[in-house]
Structures are given as C-alpha cells and as structure tokens.
C-alpha positions as CSV (number, residue, x, y, z in Angstrom):
1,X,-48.8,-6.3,15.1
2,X,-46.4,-3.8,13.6
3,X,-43.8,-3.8,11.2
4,X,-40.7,-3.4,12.0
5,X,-39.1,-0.2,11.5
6,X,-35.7,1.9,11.7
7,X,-36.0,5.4,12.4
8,X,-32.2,7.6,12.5
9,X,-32.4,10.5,13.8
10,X,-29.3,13.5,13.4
11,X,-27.4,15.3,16.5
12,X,-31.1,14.8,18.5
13,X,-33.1,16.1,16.1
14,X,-36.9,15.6,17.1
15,X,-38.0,14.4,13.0
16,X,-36.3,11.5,11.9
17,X,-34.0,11.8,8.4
18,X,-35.1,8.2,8.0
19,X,-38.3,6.6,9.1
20,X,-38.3,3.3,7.1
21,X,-38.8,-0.4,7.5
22,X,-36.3,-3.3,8.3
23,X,-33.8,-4.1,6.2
24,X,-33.0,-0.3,5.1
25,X,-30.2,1.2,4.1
26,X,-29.9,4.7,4.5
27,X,-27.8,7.3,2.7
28,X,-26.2,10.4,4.5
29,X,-25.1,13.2,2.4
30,X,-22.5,15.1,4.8
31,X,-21.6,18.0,2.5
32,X,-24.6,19.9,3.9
33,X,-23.4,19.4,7.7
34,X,-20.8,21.6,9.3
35,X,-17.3,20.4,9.6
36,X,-16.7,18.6,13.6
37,X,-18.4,16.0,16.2
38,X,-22.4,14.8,15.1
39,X,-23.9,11.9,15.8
40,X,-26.5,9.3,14.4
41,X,-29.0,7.9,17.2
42,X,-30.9,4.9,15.6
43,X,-34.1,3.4,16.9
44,X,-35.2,0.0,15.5
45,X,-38.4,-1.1,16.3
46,X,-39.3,-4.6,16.4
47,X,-42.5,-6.7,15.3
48,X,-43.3,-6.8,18.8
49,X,-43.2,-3.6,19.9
50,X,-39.8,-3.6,21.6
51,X,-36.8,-0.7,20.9
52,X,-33.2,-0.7,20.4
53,X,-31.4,2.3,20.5
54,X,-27.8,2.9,19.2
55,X,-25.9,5.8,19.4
56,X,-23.0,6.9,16.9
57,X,-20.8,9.5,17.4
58,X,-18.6,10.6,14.0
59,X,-16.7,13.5,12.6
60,X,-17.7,15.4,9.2
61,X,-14.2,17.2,7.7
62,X,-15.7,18.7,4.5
63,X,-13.4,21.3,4.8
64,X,-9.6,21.7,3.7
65,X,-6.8,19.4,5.5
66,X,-5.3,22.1,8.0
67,X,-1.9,21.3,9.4
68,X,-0.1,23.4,12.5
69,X,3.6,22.7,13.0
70,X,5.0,24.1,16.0
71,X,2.1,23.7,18.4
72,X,1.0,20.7,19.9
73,X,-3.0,20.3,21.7
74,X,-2.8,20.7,25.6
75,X,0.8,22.7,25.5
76,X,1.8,25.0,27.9
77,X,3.4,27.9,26.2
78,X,3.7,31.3,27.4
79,X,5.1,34.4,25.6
80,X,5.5,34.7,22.0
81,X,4.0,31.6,20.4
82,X,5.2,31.4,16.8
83,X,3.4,28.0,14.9
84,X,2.7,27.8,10.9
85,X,-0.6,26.9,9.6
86,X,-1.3,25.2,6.2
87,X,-4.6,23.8,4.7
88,X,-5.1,22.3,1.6
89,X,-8.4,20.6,0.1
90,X,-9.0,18.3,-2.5
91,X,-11.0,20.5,-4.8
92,X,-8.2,23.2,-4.8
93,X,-6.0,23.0,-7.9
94,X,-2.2,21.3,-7.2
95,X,0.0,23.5,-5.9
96,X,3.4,21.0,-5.2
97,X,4.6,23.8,-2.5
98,X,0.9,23.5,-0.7
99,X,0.5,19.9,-1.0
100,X,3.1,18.5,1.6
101,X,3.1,20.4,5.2
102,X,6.5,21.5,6.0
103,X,7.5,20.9,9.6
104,X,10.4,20.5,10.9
105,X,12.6,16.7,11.0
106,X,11.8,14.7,14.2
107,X,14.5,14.1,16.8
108,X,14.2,10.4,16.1
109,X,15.6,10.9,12.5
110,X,18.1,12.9,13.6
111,X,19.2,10.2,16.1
112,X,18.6,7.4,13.8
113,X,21.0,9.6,11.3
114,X,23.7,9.9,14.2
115,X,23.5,6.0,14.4
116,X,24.2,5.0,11.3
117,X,27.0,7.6,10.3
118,X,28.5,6.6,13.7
119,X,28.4,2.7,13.0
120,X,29.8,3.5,9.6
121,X,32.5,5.4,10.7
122,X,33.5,2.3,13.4
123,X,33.1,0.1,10.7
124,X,35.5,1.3,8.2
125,X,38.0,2.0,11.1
126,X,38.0,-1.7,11.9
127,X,38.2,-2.8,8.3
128,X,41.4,-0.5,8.0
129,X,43.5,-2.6,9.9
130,X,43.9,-5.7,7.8
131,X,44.1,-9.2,9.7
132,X,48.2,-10.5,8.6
133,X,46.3,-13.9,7.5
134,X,45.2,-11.4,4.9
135,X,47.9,-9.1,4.5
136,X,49.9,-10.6,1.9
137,X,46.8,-11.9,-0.1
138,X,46.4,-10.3,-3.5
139,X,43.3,-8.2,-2.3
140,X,44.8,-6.2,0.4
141,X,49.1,-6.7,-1.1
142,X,50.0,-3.2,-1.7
143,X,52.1,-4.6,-5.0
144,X,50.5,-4.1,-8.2
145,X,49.7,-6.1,-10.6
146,X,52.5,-5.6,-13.0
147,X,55.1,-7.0,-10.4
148,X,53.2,-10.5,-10.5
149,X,53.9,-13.1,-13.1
150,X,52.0,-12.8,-16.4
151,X,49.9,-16.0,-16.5
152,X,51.5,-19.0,-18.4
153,X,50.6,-18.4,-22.3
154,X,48.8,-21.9,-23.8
C-alpha cells in the first residue's frame, strides 16, 4: 500500500515541480515564466492506487500593464490604422502622465451628458412659468421688500 501523493507538473513538462505527499501545499514562483497562457496539470495519487488528474489553465502578466486605444481584438480595419500604445509596470517609478491610459470618452458619457443638460434645460423652462396660485406669494411677487410693511415693533 502506498502513500498518497500529489505530483504538479508545468505546461506538460515530463519531471514534476512537485512530487510530494497529501496534504501539500505547493508554492509557484511565476517571475521566472514568460508572460501569457501555462497551465498546471495535477496528479493525486490515492492510497489505493487510483489517479485524479486536474488540469488548470492560467495567465502569468509579469510584464508592464500595456493599454491600446483605438483598436479593438477581431476588427476589420483596412488602410491607415492609427492606435496609441501605453504600458506601465509597477516597478517603474510614478510618472502621473504614464499612470492613467488616455483614450478617448465613450459615446455613452457623451449621451448620458446630452441627457442631463437636456432635462435641465426642460426643467427650468417649466419652473419659469409660475403657477398664479403662486404668483402673488412673496417668493415669486416681483415687489421688493421695502414696499411691504415693516413688522409690528414690540
């Protein structure tokens, strides 16, 4: 009878990076693996002799952020394509002009912008016209103040 063991083995790699037995826990340092797709196959082996296998795909990005504004994956383009690139990575020192992408403001915003200027404008033209319950009420009475009585003195 065997022990039960965990092998994990790296983007089918034929020796193992851990070969230990169960409960493990097993440490990956990715800043030695190339930035884009790997993946972890795991094989536990059981006290009878029986094996799971497990396959898990993930994504190293060591590298520096990169952001590209003006081109989209899977677009059709043709002619001059003109896009801006930008990258920036934690270990480079703070630059406030390289730290947020530019790109250019959504349509939504601009729509959402539209909206609310537009609802603005209706609702001050409807609060223009004041309703004659209202009319003669001291907010909206176009005589000032002065033509009122002063307040009885006590």
């Amino acid at each position: 009878m065997e022990n039960a063991r965990v092998r994990v083995f790296l983007d089918d790699g034929t020796q193992p990076i851990a070969d230990q037995e169960l409960r493990s826990e097993v440490s990956l340092d990715t800043s030695a693996l190339a930035d884009g797709p790997h993946k972890l196959t795991i094989r536990a082996l059981s006290e009878s002799g029986h094996e799971g296998v497990k396959e898990i795909p993930f994504v190293v990005h060591n590298g520096p952020g990169i952001v590209v504004s003006g081109l989209h994956p899977h677009s059709i383009r043709r002619g001059e394509v003109r896009f801006t690139v930008d990258a920036f990575s934690v270990e480079d020192p703070f630059d406030p002009r390289r730290a947020e992408a530019r790109s250019s403001i959504p349509v939504w915003v601009w729509v959402m912008t539209l909206f609310v200027i537009a609802w603005a404008v209706w609702y001050a033209a409807r609060m223009w016209d004041v309703p004659a319950e209202f009319s003669h009420s001291p907010t909206y009475s176009s005589q000032s103040l002065s033509d009122h009585q002063a307040p009885p003195k006590k």
